[in-house]
Backbone as CSV, one residue per row, in Angstrom:
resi,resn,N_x,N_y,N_z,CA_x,CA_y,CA_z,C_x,C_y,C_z
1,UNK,-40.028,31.758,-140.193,-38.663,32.136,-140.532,-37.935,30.986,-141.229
2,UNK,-38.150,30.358,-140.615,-37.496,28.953,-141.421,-38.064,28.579,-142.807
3,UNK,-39.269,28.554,-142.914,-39.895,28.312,-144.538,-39.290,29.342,-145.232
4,UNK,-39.269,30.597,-144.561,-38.527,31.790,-145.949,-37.232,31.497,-146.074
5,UNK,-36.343,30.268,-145.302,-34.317,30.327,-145.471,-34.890,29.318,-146.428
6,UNK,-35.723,28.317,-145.727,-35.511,27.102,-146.803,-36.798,26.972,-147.306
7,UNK,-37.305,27.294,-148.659,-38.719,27.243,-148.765,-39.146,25.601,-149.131
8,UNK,-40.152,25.226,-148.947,-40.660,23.877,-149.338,-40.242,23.610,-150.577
9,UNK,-40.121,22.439,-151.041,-40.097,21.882,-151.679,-41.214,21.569,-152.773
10,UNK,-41.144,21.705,-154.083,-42.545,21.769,-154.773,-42.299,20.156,-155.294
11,UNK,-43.478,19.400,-155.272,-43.778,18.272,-156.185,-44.700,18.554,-156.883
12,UNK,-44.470,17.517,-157.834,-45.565,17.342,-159.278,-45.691,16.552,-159.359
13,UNK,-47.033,16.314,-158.909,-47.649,15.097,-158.626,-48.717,14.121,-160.338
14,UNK,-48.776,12.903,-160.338,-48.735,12.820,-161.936,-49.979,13.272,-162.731
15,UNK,-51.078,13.557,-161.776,-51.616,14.526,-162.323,-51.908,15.700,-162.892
16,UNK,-50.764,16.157,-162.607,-49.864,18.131,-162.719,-50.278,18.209,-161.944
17,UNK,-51.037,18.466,-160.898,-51.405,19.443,-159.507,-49.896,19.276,-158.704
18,UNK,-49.200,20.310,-158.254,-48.340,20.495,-157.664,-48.145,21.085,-156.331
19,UNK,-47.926,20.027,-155.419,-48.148,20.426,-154.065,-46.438,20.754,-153.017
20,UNK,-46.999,21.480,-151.989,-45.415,22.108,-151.121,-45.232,20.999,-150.068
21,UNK,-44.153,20.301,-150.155,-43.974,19.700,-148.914,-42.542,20.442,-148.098
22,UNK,-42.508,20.668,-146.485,-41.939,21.601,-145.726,-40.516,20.873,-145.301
23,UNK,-39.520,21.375,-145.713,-38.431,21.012,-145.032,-38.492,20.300,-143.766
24,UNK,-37.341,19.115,-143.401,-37.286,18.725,-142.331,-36.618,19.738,-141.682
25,UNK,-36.531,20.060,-139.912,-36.258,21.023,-139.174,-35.001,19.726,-138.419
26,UNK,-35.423,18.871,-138.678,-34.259,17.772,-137.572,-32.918,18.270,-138.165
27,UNK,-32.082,18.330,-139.280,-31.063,18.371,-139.272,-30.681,19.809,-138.798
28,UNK,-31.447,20.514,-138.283,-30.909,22.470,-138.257,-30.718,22.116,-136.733
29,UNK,-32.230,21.204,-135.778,-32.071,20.987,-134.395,-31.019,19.832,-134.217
30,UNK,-30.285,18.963,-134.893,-29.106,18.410,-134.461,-27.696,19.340,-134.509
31,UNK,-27.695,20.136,-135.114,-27.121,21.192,-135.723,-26.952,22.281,-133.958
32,UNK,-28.087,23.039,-133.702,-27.781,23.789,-132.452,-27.509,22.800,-130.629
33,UNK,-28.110,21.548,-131.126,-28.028,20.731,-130.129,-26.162,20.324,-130.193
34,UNK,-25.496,20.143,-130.989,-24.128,19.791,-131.252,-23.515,21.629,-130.773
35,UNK,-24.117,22.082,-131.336,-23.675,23.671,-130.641,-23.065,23.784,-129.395
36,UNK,-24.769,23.576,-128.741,-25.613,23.635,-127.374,-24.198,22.876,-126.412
37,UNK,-23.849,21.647,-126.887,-23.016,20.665,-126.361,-21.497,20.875,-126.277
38,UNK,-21.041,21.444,-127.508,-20.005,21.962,-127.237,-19.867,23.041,-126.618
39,UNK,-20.621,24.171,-126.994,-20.343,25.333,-126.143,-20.113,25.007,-124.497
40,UNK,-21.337,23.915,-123.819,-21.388,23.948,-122.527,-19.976,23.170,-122.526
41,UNK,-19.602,22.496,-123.113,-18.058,21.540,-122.660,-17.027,22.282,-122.863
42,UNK,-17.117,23.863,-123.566,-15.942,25.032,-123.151,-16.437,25.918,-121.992
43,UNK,-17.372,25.988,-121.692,-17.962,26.546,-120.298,-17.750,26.816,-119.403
44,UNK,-18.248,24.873,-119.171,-17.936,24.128,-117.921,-16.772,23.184,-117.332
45,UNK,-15.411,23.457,-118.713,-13.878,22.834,-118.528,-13.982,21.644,-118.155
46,UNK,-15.341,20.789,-119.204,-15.454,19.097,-118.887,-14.591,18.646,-119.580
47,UNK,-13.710,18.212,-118.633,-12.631,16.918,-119.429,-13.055,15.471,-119.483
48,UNK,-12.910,14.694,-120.507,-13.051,13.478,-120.704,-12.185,12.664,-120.284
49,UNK,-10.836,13.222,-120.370,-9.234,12.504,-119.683,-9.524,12.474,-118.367
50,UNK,-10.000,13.970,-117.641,-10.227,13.828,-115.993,-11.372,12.569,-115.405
51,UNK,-12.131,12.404,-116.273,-13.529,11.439,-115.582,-12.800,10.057,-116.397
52,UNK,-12.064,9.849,-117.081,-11.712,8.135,-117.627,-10.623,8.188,-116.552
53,UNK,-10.167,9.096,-116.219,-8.694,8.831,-115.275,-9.030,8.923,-113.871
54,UNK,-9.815,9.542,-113.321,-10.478,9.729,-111.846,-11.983,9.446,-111.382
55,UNK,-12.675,8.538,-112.990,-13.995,7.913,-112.279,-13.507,6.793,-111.840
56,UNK,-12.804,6.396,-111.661,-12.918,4.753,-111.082,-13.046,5.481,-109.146
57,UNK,-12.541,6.477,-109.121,-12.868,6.656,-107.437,-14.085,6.811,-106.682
58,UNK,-14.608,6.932,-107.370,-15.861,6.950,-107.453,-16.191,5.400,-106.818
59,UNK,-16.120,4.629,-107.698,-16.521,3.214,-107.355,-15.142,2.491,-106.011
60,UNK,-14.234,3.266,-105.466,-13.661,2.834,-104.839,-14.637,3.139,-103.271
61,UNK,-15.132,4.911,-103.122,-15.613,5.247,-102.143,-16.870,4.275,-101.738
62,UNK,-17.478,3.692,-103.101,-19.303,2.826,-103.054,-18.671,1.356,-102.581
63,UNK,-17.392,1.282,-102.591,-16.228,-0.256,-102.113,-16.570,-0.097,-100.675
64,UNK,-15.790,0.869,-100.146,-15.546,1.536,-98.785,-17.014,1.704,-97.510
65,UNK,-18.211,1.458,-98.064,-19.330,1.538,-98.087,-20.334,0.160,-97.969
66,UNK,-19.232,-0.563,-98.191,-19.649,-2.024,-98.466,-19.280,-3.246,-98.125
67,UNK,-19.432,-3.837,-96.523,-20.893,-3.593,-95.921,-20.628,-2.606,-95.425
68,UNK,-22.343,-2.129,-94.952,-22.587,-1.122,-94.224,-22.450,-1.344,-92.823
69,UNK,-22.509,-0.543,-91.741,-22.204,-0.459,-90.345,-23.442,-0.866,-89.514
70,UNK,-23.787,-2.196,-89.692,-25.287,-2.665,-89.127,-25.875,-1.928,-87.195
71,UNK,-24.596,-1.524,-86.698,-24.232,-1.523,-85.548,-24.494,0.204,-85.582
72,UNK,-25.085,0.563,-86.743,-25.162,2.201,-86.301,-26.727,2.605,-86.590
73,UNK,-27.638,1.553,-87.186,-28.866,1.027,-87.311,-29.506,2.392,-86.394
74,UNK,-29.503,1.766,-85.180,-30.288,2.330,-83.970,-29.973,3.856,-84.136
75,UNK,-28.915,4.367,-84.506,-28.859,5.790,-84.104,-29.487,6.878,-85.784
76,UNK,-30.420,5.983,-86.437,-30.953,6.229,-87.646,-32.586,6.391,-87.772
77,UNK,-33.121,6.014,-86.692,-34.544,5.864,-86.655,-35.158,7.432,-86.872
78,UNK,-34.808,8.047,-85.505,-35.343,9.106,-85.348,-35.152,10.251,-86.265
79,UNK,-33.549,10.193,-86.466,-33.692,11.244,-88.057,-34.131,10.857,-89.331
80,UNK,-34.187,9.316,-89.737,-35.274,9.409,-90.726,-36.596,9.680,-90.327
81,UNK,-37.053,9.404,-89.178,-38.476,10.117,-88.977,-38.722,11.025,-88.841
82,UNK,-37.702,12.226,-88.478,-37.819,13.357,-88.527,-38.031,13.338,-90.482
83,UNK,-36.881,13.075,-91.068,-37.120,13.473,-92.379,-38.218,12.701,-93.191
84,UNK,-39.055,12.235,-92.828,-40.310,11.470,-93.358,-41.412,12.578,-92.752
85,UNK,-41.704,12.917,-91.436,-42.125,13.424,-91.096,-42.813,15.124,-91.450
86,UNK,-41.180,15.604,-91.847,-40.707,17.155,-92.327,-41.332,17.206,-93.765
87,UNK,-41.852,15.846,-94.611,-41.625,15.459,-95.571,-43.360,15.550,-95.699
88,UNK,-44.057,15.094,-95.540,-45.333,14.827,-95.118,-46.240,16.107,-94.467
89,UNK,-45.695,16.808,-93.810,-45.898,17.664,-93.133,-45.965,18.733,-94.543
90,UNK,-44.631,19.155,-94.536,-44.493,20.153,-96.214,-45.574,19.957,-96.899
91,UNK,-45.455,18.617,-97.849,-46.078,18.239,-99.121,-47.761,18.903,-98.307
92,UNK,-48.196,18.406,-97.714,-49.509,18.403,-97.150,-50.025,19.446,-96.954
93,UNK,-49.276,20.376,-96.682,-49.545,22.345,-96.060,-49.349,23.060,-97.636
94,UNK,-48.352,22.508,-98.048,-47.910,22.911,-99.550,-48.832,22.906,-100.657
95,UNK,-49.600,21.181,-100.234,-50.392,20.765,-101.946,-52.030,22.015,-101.356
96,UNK,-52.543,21.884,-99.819,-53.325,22.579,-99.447,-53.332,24.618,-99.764
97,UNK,-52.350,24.748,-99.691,-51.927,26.416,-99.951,-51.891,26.486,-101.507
98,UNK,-51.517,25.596,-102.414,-51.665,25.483,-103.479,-53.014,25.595,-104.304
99,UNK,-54.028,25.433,-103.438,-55.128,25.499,-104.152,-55.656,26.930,-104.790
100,UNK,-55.855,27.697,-103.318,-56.065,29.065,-103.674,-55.438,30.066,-104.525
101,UNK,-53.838,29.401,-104.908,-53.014,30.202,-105.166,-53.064,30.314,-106.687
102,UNK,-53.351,28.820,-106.984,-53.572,27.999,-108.462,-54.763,28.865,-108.418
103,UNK,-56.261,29.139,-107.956,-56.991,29.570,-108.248,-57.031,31.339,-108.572
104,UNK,-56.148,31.911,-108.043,-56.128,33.238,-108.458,-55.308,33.163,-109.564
105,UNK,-54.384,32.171,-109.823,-53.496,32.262,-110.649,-54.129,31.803,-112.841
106,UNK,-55.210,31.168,-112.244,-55.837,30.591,-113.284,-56.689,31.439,-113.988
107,UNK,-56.268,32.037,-115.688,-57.371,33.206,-115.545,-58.528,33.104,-116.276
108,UNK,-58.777,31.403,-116.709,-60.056,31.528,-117.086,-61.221,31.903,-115.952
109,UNK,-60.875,31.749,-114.849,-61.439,32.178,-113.411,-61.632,33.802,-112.715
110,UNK,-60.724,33.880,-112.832,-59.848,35.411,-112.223,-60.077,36.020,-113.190
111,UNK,-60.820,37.523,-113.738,-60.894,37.939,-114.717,-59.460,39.467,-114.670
112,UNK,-59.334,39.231,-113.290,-58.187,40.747,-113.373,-57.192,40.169,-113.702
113,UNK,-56.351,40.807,-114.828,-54.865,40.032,-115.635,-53.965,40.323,-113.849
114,UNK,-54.590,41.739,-113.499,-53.321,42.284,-112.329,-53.242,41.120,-111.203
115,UNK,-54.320,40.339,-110.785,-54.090,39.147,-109.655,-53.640,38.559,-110.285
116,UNK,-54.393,37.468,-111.563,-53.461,36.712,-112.393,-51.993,36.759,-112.486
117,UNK,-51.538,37.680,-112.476,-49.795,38.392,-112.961,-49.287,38.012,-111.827
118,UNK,-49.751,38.371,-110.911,-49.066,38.668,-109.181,-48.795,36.995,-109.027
119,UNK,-50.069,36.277,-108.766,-49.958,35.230,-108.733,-49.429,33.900,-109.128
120,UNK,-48.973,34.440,-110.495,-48.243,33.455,-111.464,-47.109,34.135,-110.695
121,UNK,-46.526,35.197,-110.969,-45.130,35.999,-110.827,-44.547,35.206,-109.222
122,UNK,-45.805,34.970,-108.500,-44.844,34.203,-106.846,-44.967,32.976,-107.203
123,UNK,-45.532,32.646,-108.428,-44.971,31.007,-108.035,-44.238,30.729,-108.616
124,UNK,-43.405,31.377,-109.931,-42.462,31.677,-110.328,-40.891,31.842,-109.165
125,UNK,-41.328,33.183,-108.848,-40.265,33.622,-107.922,-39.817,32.009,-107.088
126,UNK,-40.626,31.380,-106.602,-40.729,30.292,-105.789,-40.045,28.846,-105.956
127,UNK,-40.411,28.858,-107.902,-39.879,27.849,-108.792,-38.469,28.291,-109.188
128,UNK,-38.126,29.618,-109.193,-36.982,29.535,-109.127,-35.470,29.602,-107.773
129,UNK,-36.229,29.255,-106.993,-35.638,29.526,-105.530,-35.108,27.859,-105.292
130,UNK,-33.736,27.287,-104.979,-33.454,26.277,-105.270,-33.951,25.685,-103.798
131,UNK,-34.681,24.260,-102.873,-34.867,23.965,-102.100,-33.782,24.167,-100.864
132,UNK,-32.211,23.981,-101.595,-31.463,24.037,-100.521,-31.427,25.616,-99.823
133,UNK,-31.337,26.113,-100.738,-31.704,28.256,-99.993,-32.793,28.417,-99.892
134,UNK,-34.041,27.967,-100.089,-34.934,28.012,-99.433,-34.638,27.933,-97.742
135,UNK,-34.132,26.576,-97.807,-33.652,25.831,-96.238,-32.737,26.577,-95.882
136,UNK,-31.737,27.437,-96.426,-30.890,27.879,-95.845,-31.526,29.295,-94.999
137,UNK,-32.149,30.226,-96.086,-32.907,31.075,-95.494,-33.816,31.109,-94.441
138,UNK,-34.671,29.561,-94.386,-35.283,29.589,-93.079,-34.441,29.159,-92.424
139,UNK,-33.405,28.424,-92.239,-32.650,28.125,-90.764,-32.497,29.949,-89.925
140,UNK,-31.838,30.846,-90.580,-31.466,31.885,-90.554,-32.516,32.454,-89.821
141,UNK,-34.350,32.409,-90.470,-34.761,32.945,-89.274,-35.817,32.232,-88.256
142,UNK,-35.674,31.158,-88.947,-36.296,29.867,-87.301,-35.296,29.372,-86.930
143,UNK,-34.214,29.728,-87.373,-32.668,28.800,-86.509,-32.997,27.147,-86.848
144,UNK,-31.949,26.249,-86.530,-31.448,24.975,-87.025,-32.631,23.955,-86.640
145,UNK,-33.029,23.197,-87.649,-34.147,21.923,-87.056,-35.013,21.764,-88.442
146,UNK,-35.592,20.841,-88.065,-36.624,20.280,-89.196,-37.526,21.602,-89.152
147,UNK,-37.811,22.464,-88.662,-38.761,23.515,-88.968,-38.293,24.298,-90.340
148,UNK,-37.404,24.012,-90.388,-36.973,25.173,-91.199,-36.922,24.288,-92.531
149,UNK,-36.452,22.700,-92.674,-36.806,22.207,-93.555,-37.920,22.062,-93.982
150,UNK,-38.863,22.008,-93.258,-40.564,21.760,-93.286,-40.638,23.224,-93.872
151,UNK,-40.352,24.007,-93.568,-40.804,25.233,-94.732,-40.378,25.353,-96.051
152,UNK,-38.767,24.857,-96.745,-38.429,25.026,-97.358,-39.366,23.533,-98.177
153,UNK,-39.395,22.779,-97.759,-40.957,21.948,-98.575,-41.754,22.235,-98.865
154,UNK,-42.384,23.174,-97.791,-43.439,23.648,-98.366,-43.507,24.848,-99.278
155,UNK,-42.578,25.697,-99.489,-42.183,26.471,-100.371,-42.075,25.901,-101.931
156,UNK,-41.271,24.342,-102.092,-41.343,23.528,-103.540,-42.642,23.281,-103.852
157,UNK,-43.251,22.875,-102.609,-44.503,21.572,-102.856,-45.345,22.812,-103.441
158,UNK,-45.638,23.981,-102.918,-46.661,25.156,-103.119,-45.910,25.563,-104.327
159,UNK,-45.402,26.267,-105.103,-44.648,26.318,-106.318,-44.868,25.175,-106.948
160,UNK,-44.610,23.918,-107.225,-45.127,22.497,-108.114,-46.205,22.321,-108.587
161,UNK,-47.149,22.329,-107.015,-48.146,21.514,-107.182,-49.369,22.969,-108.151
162,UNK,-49.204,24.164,-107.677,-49.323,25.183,-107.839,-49.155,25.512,-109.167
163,UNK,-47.946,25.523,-109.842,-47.570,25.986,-111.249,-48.822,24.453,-112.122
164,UNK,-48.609,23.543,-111.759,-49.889,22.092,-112.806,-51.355,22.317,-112.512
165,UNK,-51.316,22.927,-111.195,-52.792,22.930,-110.740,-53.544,24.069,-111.519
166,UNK,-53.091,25.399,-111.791,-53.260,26.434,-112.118,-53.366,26.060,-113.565
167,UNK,-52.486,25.295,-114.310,-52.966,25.199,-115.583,-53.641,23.838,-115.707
168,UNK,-54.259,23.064,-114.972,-55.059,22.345,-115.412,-56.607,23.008,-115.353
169,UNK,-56.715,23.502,-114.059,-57.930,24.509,-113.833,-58.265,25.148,-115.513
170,UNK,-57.168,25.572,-116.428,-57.227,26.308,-117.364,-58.233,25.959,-118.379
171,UNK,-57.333,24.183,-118.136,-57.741,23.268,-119.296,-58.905,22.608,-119.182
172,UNK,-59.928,22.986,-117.902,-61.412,22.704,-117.399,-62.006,23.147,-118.294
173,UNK,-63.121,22.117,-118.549,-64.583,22.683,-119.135,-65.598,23.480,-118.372
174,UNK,-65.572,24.483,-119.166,-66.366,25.576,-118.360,-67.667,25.777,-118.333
175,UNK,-68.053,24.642,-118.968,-69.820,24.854,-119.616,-70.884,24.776,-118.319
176,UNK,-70.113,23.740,-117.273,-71.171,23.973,-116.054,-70.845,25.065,-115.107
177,UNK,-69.789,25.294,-114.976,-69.069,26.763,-114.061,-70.053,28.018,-114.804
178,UNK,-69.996,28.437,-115.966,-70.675,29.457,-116.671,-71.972,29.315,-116.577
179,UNK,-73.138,28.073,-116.187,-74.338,27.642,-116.233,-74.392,28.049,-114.516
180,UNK,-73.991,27.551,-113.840,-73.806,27.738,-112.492,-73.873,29.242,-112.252
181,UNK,-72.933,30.101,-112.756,-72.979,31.629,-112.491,-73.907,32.183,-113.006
182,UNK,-74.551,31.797,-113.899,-76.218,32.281,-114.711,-76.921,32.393,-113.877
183,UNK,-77.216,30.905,-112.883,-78.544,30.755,-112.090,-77.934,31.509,-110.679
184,UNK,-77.105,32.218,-110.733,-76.270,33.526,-109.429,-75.920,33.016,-108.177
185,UNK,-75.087,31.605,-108.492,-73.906,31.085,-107.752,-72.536,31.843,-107.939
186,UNK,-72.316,31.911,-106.575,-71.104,32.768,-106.671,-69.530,32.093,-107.570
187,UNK,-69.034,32.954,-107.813,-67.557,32.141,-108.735,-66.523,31.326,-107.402
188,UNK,-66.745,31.483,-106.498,-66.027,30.739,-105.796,-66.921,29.330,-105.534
189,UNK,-67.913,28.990,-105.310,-68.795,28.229,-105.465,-69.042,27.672,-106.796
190,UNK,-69.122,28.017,-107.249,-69.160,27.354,-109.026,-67.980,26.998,-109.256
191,UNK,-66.401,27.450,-108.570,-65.163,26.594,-108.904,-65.457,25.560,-108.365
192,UNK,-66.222,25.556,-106.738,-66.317,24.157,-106.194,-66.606,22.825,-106.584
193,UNK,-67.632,23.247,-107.149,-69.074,22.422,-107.268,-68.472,21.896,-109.083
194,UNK,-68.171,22.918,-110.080,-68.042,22.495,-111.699,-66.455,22.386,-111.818
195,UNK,-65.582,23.014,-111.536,-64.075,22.620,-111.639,-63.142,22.134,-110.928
196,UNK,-63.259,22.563,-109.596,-62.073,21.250,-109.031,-62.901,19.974,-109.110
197,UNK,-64.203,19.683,-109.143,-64.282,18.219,-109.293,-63.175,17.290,-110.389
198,UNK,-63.415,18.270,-111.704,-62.331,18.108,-112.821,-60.976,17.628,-112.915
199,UNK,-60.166,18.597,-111.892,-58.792,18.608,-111.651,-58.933,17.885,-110.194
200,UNK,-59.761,17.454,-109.627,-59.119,16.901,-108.468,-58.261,15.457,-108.400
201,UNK,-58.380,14.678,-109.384,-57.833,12.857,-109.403,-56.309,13.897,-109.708
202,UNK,-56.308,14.727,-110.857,-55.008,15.210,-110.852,-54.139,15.896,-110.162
203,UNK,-54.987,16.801,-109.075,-54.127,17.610,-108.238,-53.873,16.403,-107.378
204,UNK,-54.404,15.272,-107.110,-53.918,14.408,-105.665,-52.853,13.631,-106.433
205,UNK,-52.754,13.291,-107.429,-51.524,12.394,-107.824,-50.577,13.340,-107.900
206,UNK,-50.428,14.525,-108.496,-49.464,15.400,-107.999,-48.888,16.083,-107.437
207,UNK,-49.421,16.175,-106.211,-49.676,16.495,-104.829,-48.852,14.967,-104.232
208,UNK,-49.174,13.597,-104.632,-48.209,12.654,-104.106,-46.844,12.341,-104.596
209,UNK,-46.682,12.425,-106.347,-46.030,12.448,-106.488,-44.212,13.568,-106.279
210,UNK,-45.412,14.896,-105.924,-44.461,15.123,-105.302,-43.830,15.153,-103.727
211,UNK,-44.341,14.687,-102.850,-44.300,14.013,-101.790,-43.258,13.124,-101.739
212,UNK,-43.163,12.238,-102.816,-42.222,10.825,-103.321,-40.935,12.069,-103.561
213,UNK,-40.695,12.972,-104.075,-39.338,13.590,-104.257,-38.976,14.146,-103.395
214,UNK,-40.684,14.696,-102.532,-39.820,15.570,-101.478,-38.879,14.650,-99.896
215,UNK,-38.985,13.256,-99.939,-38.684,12.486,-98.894,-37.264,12.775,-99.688
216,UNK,-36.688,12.335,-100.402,-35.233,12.702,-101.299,-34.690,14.010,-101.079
217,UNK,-35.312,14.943,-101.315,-35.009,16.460,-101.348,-34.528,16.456,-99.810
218,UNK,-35.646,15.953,-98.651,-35.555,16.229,-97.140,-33.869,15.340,-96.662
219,UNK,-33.687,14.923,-97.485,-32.775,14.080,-97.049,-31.103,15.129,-97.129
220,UNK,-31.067,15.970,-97.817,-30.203,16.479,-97.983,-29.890,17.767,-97.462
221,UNK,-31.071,18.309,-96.697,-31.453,18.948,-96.305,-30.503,19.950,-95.070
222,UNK,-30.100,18.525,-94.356,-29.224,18.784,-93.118,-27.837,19.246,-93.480
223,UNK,-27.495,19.060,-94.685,-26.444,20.158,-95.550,-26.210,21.434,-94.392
224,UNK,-27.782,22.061,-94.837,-27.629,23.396,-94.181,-27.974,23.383,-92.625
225,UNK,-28.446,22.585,-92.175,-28.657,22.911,-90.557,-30.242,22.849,-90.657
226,UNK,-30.890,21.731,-91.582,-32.722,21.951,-91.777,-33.210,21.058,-91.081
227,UNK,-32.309,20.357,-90.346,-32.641,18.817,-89.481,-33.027,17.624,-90.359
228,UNK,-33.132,16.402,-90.000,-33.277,14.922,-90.711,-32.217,14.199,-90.568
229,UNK,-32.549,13.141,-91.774,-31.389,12.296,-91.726,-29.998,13.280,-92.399
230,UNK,-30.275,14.363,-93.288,-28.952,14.257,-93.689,-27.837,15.717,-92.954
231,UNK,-28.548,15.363,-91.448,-27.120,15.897,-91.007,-26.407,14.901,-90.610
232,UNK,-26.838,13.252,-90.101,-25.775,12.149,-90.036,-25.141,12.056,-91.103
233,UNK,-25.269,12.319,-92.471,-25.091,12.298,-94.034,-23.769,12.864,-94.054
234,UNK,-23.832,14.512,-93.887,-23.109,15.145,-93.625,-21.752,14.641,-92.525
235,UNK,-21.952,14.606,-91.336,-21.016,13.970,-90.730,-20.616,12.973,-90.928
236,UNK,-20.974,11.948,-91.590,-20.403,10.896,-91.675,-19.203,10.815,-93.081
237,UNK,-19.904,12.031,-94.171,-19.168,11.984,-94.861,-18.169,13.087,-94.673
238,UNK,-17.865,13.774,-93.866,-16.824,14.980,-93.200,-15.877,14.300,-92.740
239,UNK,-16.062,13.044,-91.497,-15.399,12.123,-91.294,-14.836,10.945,-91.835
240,UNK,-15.379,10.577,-93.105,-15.033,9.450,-94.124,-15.504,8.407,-93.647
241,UNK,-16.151,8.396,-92.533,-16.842,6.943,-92.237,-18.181,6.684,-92.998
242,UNK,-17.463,5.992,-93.723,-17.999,5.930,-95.530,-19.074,4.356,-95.101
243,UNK,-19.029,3.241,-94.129,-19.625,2.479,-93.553,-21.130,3.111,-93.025
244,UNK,-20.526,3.477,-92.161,-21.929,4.456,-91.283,-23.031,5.448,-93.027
245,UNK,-22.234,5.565,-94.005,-22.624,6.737,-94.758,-23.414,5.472,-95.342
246,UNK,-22.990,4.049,-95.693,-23.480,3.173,-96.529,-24.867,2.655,-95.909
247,UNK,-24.601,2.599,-94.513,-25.707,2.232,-93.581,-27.380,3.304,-93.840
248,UNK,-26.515,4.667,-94.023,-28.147,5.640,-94.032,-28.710,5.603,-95.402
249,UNK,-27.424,5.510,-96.440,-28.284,5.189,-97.534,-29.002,4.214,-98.041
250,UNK,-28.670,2.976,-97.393,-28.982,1.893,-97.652,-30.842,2.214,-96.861
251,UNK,-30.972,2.378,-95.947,-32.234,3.107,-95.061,-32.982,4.006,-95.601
252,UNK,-32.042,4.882,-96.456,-32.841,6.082,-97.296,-33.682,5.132,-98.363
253,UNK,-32.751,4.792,-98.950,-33.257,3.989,-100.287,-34.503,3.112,-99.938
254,UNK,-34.149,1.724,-98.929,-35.155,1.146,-98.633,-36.899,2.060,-98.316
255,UNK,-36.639,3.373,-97.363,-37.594,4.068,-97.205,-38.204,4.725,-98.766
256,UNK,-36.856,5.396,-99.739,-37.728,6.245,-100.732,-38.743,4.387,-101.752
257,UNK,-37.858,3.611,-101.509,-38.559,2.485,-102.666,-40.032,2.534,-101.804
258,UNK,-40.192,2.315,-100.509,-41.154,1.906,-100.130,-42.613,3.189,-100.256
259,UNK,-41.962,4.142,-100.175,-43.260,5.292,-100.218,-43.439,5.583,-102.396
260,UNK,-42.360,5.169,-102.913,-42.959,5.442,-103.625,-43.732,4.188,-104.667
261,UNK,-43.300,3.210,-103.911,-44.518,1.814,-104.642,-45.856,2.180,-104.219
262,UNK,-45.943,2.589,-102.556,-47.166,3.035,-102.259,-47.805,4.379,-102.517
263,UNK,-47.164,5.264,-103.283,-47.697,6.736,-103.887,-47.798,5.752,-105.186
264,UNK,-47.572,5.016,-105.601,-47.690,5.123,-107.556,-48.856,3.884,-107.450
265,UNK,-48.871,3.135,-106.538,-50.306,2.440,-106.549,-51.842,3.458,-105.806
266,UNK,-51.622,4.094,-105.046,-52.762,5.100,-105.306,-52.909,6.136,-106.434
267,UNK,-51.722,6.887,-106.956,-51.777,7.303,-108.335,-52.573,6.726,-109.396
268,UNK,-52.017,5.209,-109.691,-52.809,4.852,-110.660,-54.257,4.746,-110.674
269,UNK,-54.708,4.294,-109.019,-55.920,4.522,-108.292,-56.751,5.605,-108.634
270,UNK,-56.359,6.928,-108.716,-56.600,8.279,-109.061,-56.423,8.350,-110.183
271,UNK,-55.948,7.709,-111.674,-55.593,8.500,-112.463,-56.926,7.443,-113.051
């Protein structure tokens, strides 16, 4: 469509042979991107006067925060271990349920489009389900606690790891899987043995890496009643004891730096 608004350009080159070179497309995509930008800033009623005139509060509340409440330490252990825990637990049940799911979902494998469809279509449904209603929905029917966060993890982690796994399977060489089913190894056995060997360095780094987001995700969790650290989160910031709030983040942070130096040095390990 675009070559027929703007057709190439002909040169004559000094031999006479005359060749088409194709319009640039950058100035049409700066063009809907300036669109894209304004439209959302009549949208979404972003003022520039409101954030130059009311961001500095921002940096007053991260003031208020600073130091943190060393003296509230102790009453922080157990709900970050709950939310490390909830965290670990998910990713782990999640990247595991992911396999089979990726495998029906993959259709150089699966020859029926109708499983294929089904299968893509829930991990879809899944990818679009935001973590916090995930969590909200299970509190509702396991009631309040890390159980219910631990599902709504495992609901992301199975959707993630699931939607990469499924198309890397895709992007497998099939020459020993198809050699394998000749000599009348079954197709579940010939995925074993010729394609997840393939995708496996990749499903485990992404399988950790998302692990590393889901300790973040778990943290916010207690919003809804999913258990962890962030129902102290919550209360502390209901109450404005913005000290105590500086104290868990300061704990969060130290914890997310530390799991994810140690996920990105086995990553590279794997990759």
């Amino acid at each position: 469509m675009f070559d027929k608004i703007f057709p190439p350009k002909q040169i004559v080159l000094p031999n006479g042979k005359t060749v088409s070179e194709k319009r640039s497309r950058t100035p049409l995509i700066l063009v809907l991107v300036l669109v894209a930008v304004y439209l959302s800033i009549r949208f979404t009623n972003f003022e520039f006067m409101v954030l130059a005139t009311s961001g500095h509060e921002f940096f007053v509340i991260i003031n208020e925060m600073i130091p943190p409440k060393w003296e509230y330490l102790p009453h922080l252990w157990q709900p970050l271990l709950d939310t490390i825990m909830m965290s670990i637990l998910g990713s782990v049940l999640g990247s595991l349920v992911a396999v089979p799911v990726a495998y029906l979902a993959a259709s150089n494998i699966i020859k029926s489009k109708i499983v294929v469809m089904v299968a893509r279509l829930f991990l879809s449904i899944l990818r679009t389900m935001p973590t916090l209603v995930s969590a909200l929905i299970a509190t509702f029917i396991f009631g309040l606690g890390t159980l219910a966060g631990t599902i709504a993890i495992f609901l992301f982690t199975l959707a993630y790891v699931g939607k990469l796994l499924y198309e890397q399977i895709e992007n497998a060489s099939m020459g020993a899987f198809e050699a394998m089913e000749s000599i009348g190894i079954t197709r579940i056995q010939a995925f074993r043995y010729a394609i997840f060997p393939q995708v496996l360095p990749n499903y485990l780094s992404t399988s950790l890496f998302c692990f590393e987001g889901n300790v973040r995700y778990a943290a916010i969790l207690g919003y809804v009643g999913a258990g962890g650290i962030g129902l102290l989160l919550d209360e502390g910031l209901g109450w404005r004891d913005y000290t105590s709030v500086g104290m868990i983040l300061l704990m969060l942070a130290i914890t997310v730096f530390l799991i994810e130096t140690v996920s990105e040095y086995f990553r590279k390990k794997l990759i």
